[in-house]
C-alpha positions in Angstrom: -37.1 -3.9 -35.8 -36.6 -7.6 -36.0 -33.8 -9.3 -35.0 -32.5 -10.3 -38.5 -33.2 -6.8 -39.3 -30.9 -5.6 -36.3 -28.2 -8.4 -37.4 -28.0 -7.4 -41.0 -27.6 -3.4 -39.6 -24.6 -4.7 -37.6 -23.0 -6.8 -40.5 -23.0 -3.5 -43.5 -19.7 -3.1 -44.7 -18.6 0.6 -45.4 -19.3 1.5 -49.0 -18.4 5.2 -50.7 -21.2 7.2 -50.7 -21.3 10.8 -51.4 -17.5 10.9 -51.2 -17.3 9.9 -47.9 -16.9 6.2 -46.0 -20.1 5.7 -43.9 -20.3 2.8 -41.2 -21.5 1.8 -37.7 -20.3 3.5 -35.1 -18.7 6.5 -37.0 -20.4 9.6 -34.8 -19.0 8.0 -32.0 -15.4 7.6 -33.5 -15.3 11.4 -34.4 -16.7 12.8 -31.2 -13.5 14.1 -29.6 -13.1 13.1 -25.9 -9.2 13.9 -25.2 -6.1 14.6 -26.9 -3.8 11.9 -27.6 -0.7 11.9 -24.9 2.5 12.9 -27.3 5.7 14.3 -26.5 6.6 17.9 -28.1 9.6 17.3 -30.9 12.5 19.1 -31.6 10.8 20.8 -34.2 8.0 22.3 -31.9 7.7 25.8 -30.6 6.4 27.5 -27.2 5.7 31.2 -26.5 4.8 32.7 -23.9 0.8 33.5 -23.7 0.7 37.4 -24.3 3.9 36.6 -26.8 1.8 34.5 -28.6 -0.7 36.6 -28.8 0.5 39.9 -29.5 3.7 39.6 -30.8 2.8 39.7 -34.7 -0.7 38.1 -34.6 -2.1 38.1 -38.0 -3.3 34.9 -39.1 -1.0 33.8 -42.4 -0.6 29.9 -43.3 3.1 30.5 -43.8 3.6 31.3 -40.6 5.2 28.7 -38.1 3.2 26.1 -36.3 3.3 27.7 -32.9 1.6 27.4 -29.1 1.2 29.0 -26.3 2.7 27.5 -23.3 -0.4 27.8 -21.4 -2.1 25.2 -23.6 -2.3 22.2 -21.8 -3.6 23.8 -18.4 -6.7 25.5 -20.5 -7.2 22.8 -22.6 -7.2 20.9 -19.3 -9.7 22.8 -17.9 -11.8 23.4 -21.1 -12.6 19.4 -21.1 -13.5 19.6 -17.1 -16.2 22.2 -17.7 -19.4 21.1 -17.4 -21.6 20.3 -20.8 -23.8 23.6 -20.5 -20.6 25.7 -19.8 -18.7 24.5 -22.5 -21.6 25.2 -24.8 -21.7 28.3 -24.2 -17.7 28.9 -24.9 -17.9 26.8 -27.6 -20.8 29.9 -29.0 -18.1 32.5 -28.0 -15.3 31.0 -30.1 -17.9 30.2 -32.8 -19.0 34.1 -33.1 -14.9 35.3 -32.9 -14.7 32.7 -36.0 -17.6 34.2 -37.7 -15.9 37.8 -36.9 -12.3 36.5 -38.7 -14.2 34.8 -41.5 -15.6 38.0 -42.8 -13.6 40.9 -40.9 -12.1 42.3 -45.0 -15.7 42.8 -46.3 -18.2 43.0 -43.3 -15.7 44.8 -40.6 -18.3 46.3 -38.9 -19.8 43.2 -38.1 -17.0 41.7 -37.8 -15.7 43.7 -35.0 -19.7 43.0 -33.4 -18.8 39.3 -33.2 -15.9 39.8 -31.2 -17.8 41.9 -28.5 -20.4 39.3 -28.5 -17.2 36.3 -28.0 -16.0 38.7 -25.0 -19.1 39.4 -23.5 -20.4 35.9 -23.5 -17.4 34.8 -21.2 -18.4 38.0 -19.1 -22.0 36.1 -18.6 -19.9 33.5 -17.5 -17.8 35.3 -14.9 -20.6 37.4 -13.8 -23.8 36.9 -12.0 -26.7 38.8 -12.7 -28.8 37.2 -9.6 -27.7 39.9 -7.7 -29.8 42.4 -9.4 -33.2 43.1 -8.1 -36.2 44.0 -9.8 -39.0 46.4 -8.7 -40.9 44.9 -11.8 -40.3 41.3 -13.0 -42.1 42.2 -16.0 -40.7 45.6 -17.5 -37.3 44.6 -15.2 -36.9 47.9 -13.7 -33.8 47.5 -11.3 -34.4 47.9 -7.6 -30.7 47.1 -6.4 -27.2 46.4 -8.1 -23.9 46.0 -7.8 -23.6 48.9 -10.1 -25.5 52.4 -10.2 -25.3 55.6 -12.8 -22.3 57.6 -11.8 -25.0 61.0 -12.4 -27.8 60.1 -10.6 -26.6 56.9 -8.5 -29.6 55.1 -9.5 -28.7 50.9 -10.1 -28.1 49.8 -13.8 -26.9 46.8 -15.5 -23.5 48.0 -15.4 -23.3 45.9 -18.9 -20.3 48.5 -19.7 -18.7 48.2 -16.4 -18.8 44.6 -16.6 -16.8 43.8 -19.4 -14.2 46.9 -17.9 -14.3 44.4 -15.3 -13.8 41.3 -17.3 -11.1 42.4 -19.1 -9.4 43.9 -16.3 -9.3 40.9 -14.5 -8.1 38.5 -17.5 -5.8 40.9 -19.2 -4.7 43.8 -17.7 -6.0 45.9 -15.1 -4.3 49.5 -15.9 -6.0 53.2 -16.5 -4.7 53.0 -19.6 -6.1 49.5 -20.1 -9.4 50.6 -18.8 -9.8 53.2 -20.8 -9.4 51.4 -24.0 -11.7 48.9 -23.1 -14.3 51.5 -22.2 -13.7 53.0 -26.2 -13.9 49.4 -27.4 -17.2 49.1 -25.7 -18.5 53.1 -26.6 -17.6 52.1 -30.2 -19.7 49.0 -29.8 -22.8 50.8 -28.5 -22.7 53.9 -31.6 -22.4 51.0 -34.3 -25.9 48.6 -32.4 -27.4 52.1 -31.7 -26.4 55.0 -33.9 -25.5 53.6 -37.2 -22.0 54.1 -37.1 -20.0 52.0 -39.2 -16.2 51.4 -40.0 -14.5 53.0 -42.6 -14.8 51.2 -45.9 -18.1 49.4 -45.2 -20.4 51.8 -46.8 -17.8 54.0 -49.1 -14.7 53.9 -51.0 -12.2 57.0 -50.3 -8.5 57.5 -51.4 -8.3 60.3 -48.7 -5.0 60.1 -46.9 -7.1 61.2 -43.8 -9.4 58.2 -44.6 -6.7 56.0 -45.0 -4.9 56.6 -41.6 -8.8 56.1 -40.2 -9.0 53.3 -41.7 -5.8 51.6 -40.5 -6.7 52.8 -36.5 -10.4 51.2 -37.7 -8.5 47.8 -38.4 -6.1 47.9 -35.3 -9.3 48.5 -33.2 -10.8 45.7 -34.6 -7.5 43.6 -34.2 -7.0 44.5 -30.7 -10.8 43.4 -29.9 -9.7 39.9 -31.3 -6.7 39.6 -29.5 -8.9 40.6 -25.7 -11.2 37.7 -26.6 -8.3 35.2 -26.9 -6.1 36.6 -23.9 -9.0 36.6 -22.0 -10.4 33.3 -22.9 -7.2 31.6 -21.9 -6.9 33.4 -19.0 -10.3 32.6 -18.1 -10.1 28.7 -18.4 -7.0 29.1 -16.5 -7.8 30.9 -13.8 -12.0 31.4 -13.3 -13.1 29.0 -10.6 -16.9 29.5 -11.3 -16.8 28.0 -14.5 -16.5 24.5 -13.2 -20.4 25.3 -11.9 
């Protein structure tokens, strides 16, 4: 490129072209490197994190603009990851999108993508280094962390993992435990078995049907809700995600 060619590049003048304003330097003006510094109004609300989240959490435009009060510390954190890190949470939130976008017609899938969000920040948390192989080719374990509770012979531990996760970031109880063990059970029929939720693959006016179908839609609200505790609790709190 000449340097007339170069001078008369630097000179355009922004012109409407497909219904947007094009000019020099626009990719860098979008590409978002900080918030802007502002100080919260009268007018704007705080909850408390598990408030926020839980406390009537379906998505509705009339609702009132509202944040956590642990936004600014996992924001803060978010922007001191690393490029490859955030990457990779960027792909989690991306997948929980794509699980809201079409969780009332594709539920099964829907409920999929938030396992996927979840178990992407378990990746994170986790490190599978430990593990062993007596094979590198077929990968068949020779130590872990984790073994069959039949047999006692080491496994992934992909289940006990994101028990582990979740515990950690959300709550730790039995009863918590166990719910995350039946959020990941359901997971493996659907990839493995077939199984899907109610309404994918028939209609049914059923009053049984109907009460299945309304525990099938909490389990997949619930599921949501654990990525985005989690997630905040995890840019808040993890230490090895600054690696």
């Amino acid at each position: 490129m000449t340097e007339e060619e170069r001078q008369n590049i630097d000179n355009r003048e922004s012109r409407m072209f497909m219904g947007v304003y094009s000019y020099q330097g626009l990719k860098k003006d979008l590409e978002i490197e900080q918030f802007t510094d502002f100080k919260p109004t009268a007018s704007f609300k705080e909850a408390q994190m598990h408030e926020y989240f839980t406390d009537n959490p379906i998505d509705d435009y009339s609702h009132e603009v509202c944040f956590p009060n642990t936004l600014y510390t996992a924001l803060h954190n978010y922007y001191n990851l690393s490029s490859e890190t955030r990457k990779k949470v960027n792909s989690c939130i991306y997948l929980a999108c794509d699980g809201m976008d079409i969780s009332s017609n594709k539920r099964s899938l829907s409920f999929l993508s938030y396992i996927s969000a979840i178990e992407g920040l378990v990746e994170l948390e986790e490190d599978d280094n430990v593990i062993t192989f007596a094979c590198g080719s077929c990968k068949t374990i020779e130590s872990s962390p984790y073994s069959c509770p039949q047999c006692g012979r080491p496994i992934w531990g992909v289940k006990q993992k994101f028990v582990n996760f979740l515990s950690k970031f959300v709550a730790g109880s039995t009863k918590s435990q166990k719910k995350y063990k039946d959020i990941y059970n359901l997971r493996s029929r659907i990839t493995h078995s077939g199984k899907l939720f109610q309404g994918d693959y028939e209609l049914s006016f059923d009053k049984d049907d109907e009460e299945k179908s309304y525990n099938d839609w909490l389990m997949r609200l619930e599921t949501l809700q654990l990525f985005r505790i989690s997630l905040d609790s995890w840019l808040r709190y993890s230490e090895k995600k600054r690696q």
